[in-house]
MITOR-589055 format. One line per 3 residues: their letters; for each residue x, y, z of N, C-alpha, C. Coordinates in steps of 0.05 Angstrom, whole numbers, m for minus. Each point is the difference from the previous one (the first is absolute). Example, Ala and Ser with C-alpha at 12.3 -4.5 7.8 and 13.67 -1.06 7.14 Angstrom:
as	264 m114 156 m18 24 0 18 24 0 | m7 21 m14 16 24 1 m15 22 14
***
This chain:
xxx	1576 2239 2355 m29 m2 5 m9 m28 m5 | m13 m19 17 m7 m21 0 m25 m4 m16 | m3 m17 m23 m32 m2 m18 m12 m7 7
xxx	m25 8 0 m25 m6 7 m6 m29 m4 | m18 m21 6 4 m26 m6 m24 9 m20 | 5 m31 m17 m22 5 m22 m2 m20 7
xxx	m34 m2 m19 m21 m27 4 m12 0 m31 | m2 m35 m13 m8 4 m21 m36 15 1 | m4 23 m21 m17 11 m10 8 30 19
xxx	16 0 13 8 31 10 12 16 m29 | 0 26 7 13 15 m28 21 13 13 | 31 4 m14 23 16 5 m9 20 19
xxx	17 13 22 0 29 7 14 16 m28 | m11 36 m1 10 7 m19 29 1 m9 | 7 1 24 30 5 1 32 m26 m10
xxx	m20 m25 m4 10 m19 m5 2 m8 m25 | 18 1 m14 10 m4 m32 m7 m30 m14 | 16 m14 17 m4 m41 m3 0 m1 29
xxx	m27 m26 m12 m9 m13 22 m6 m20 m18 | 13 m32 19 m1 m28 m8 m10 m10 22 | m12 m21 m10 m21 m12 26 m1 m33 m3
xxx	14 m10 16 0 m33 m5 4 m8 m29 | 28 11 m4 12 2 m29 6 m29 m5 | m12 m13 m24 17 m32 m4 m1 4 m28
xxx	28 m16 m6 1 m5 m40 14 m27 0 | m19 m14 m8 6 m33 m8 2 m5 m28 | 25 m14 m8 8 m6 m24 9 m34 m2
xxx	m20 m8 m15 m1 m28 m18 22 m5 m12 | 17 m17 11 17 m7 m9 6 m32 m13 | m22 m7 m14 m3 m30 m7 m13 m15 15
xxx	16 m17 19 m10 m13 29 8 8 29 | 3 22 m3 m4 24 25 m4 18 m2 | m6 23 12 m6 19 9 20 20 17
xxx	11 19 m9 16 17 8 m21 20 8 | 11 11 35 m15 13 14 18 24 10 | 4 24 m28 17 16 m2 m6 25 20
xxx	m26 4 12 m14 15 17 m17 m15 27 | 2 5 24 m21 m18 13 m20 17 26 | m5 20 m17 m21 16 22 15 29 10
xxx	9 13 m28 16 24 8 m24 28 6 | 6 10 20 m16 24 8 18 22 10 | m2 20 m16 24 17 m2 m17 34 m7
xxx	m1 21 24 m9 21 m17 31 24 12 | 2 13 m25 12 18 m12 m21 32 m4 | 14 22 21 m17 25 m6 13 24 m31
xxx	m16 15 4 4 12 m25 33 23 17 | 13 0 m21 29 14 m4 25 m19 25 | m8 m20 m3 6 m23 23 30 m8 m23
xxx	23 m1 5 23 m11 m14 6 m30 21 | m1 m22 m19 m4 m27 10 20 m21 m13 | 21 m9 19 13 m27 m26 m21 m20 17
xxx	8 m28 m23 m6 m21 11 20 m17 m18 | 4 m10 29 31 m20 m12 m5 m28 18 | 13 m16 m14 m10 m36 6 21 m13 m21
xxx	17 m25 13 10 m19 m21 m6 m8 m27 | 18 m16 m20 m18 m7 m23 m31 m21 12 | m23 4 m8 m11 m20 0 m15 13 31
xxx	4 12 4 m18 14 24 m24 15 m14 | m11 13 m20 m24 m3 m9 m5 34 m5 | 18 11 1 17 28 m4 m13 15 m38
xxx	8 m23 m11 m5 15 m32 m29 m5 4 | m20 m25 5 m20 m10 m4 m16 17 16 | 10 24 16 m17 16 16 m3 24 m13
xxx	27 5 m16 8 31 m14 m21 m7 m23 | m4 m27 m4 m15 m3 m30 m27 0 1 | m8 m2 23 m36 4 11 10 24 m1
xxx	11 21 19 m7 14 11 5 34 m31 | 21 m15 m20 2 13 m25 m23 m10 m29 | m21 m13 18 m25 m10 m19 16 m10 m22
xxx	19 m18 4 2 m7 m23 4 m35 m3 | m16 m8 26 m17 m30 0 m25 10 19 | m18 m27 6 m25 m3 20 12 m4 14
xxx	m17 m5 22 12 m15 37 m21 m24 m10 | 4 m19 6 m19 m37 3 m18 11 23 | 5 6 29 m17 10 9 11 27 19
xxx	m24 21 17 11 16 11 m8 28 m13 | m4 26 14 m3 28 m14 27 10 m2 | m1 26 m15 22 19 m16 m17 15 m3
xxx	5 28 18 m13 30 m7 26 15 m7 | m2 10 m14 12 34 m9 m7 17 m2 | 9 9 8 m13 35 m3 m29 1 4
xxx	m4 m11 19 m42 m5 5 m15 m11 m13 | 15 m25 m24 m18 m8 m17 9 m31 5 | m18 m18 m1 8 m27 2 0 m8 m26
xxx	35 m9 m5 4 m2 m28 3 m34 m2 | 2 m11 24 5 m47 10 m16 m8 m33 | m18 8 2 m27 m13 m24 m3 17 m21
xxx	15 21 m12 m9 10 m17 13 m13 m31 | m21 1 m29 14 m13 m12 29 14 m25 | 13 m16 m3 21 m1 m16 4 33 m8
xxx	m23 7 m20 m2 21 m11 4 29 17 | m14 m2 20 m2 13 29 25 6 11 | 15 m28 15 25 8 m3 24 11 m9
xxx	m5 m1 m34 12 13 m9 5 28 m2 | m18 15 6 m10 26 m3 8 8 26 | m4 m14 27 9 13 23 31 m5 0
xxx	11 m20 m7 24 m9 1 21 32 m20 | m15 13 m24 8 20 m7 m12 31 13 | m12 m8 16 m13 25 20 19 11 22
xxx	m4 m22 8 5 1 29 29 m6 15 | 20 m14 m17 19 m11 4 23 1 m17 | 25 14 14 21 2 m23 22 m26 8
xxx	11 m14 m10 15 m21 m6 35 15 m9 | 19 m9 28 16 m8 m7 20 m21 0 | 17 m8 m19 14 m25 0 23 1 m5
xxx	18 m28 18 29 4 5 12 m5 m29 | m16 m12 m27 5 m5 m22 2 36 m22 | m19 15 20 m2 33 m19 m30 m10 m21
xxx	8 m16 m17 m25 m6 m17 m3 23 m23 | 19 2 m8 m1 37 m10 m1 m10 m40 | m11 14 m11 m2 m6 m33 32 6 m7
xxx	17 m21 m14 31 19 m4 m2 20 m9 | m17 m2 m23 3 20 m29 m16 23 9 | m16 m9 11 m9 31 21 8 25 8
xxx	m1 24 m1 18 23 16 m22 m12 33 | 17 18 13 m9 m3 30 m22 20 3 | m9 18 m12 m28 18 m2 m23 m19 m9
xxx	6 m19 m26 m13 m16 m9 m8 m20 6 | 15 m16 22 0 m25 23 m26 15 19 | 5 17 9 m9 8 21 m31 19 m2
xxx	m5 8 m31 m20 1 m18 m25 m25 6 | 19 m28 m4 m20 m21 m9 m26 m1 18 | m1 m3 18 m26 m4 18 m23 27 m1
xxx	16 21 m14 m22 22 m1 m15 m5 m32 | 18 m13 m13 m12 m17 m33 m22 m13 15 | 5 m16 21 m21 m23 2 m32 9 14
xxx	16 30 12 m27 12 16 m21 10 m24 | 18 18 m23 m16 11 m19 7 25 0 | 19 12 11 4 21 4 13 13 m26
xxx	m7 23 m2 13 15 m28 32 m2 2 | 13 7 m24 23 5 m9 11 19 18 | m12 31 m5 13 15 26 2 3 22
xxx	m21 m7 11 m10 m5 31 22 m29 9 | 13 m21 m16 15 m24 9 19 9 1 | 15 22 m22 26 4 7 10 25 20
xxx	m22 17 0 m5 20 23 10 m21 33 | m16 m15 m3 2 m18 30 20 m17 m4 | m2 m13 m19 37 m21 m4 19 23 8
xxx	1 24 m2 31 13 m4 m1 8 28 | m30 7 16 7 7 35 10 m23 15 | m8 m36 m15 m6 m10 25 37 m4 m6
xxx	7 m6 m23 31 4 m5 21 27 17 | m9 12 m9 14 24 25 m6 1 23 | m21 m15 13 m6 m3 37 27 m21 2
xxx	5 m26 m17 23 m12 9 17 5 m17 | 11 13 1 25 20 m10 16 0 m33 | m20 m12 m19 6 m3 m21 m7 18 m20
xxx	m7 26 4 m2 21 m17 19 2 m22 | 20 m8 3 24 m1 m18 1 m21 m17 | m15 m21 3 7 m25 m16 m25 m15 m14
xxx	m17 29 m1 m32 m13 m14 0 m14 m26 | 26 4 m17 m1 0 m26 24 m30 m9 | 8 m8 28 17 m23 m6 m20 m24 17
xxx	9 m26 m20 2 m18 m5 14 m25 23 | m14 m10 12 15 m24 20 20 m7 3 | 11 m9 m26 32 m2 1 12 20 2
xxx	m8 21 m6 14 32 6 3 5 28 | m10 m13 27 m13 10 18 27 m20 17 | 2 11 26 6 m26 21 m19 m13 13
xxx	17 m20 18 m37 m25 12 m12 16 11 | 7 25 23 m16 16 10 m19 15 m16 | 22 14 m19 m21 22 m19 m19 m30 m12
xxx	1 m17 m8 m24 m22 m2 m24 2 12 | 16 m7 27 m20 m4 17 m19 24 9 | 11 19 m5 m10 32 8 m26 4 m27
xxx	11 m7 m22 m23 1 m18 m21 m26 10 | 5 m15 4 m20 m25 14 m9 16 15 | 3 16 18 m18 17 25 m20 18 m8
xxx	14 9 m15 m21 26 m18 m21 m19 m9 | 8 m18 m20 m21 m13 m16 m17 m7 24 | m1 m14 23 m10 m10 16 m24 24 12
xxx	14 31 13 m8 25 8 m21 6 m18 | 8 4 m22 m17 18 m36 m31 m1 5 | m11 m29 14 m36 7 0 m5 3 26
xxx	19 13 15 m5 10 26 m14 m28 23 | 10 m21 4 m17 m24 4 0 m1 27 | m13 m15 14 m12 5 32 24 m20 8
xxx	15 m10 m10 13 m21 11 32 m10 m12 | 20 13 9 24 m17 m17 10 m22 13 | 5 m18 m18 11 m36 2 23 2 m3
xxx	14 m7 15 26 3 m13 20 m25 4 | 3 m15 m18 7 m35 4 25 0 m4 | 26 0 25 20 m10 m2 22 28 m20
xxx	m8 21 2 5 19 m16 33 12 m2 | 14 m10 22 26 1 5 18 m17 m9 | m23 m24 m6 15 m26 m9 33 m1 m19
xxx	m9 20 m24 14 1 m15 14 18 m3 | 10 12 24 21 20 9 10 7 17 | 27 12 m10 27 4 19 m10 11 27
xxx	19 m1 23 m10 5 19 m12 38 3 | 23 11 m15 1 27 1 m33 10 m20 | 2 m15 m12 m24 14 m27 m32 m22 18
xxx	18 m20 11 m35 m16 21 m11 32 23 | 22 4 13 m10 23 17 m5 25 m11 | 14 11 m19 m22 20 m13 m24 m1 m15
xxx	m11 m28 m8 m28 m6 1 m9 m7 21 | 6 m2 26 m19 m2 37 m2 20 m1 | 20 24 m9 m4 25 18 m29 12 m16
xxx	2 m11 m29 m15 8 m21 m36 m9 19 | m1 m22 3 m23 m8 8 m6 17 21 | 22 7 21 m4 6 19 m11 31 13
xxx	7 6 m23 m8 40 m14 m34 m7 m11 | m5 m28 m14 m21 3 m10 m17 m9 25 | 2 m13 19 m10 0 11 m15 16 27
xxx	21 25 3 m6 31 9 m10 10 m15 | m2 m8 m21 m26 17 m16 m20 m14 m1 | m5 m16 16 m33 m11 8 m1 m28 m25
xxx	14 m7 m14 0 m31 m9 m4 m23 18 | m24 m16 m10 1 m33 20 23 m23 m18 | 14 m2 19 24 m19 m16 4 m25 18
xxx	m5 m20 m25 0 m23 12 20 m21 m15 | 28 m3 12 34 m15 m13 m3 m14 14 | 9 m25 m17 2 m23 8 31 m9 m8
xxx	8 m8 20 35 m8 m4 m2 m20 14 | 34 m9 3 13 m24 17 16 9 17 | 5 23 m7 24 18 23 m8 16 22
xxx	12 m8 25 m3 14 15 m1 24 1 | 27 14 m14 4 21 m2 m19 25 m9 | m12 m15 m22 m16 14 m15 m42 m4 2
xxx	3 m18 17 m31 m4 15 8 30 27 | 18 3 7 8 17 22 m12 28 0 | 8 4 m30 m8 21 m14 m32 13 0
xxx	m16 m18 8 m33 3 9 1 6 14 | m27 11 7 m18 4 33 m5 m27 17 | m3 m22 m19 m15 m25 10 11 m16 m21
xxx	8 m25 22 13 m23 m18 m21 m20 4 | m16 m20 m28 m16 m22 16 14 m16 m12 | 4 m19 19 21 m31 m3 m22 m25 m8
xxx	m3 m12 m30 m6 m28 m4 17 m17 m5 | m15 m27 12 10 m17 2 m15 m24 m3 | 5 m20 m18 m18 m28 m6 m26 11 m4
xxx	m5 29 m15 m30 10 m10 m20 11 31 | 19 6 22 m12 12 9 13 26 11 | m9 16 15 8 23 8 14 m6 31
xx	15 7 1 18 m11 29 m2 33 10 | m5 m6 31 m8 20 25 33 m5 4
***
């Protein structure tokens, strides 16, 4: 389905998750200016599974990082989820950035000393949510990706998959309008990389908006829609 064009002061159709609008992020670099973004306009609908893949230096992380509120754009809008979040401040973002958005990474990011119920706990600590109501939901979003069995071990106890599988849950746990998922295969074998695609790929028949960003063909394949940057812009 082709998107509607937008115009600055238009608002999202409902159905549209992210929407970027003459996206730019300029970074000071002494006596230049690195122009890591140059007018990206990109909308994404809701339960829409999306890579976006681009060379080093094609402007790939610096888009996942607007688009994961976790920088500004210099200039340009960023709606989510119907809310224009481009200008909102620091504090703001924070709060949507734990709302709305689960984060995963080809690093895991996982506490060692942690059990994997307890990893996957943390973001319902940060909502406020009670003791039993966190581990009630840590232990489903753990058994949707297949770790019912391993709630009670520890990272190093785990393989990179079972890692990465607790990274998913943790990501799933506040139910968020949006999973990121940065390079998430990176750090594994081929056999244990495709049983986390198939993993995304189940979540995404269950109505998840997933938006991976890789370097591999193989695994941008894996989407509905591949968008290709290049030198910070979006290549047709």
């Amino acid at each position: 389905m082709i998107a509607q064009e937008f115009h600055t002061g238009d608002t999202p159709l409902p159905d549209v998750i992210i929407l970027t609008h003459k996206l730019t992020r300029e970074y000071d670099m002494g006596s230049e200016t690195v122009r890591a973004l140059r007018g990206v306009s990109v909308q994404i609908r809701r339960n829409e599974y999306v890579a976006v893949m681009g060379p080093s230096g094609s402007g790939k992380s610096t888009l996942m990082n607007l688009i994961g509120c976790l920088d500004t754009p210099t200039t340009g809008e960023y709606w989510l989820n119907g809310q224009k979040v481009s200008d909102l401040a620091d504090d703001e973002l924070a709060r949507i950035r734990n709302k709305e958005i689960g984060f995963v990474f080809q690093t895991f990011n996982l506490l060692p000393r942690a059990t994997a119920l307890h990893n996957v706990e943390l973001p319902l600590i940060y909502a406020g949510l009670g003791a039993a109501a966190r581990r009630a939901r840590a232990t489903r979003a753990l058994e949707r990706v297949g770790l019912g069995d391993r709630m009670q071990h520890q990272p190093n106890e785990l393989s990179g998959g079972q890692r990465q599988r607790v990274a998913i849950a943790r990501a799933l746990v506040n139910k968020p309008s949006l999973l990121l998922a940065d390079e998430p295969t990176g750090n594994l074998d081929s056999q244990t990389g495709r049983e986390i695609l198939d993993l995304f790929r189940e979540l995404s028949s269950r109505g998840n908006s997933i938006i991976l960003v890789t370097h591999e063909d193989d695994v941008a394949r894996e989407a509905q829609r591949i968008i290709h940057l290049r030198d910070g812009k979006i290549m047709d």
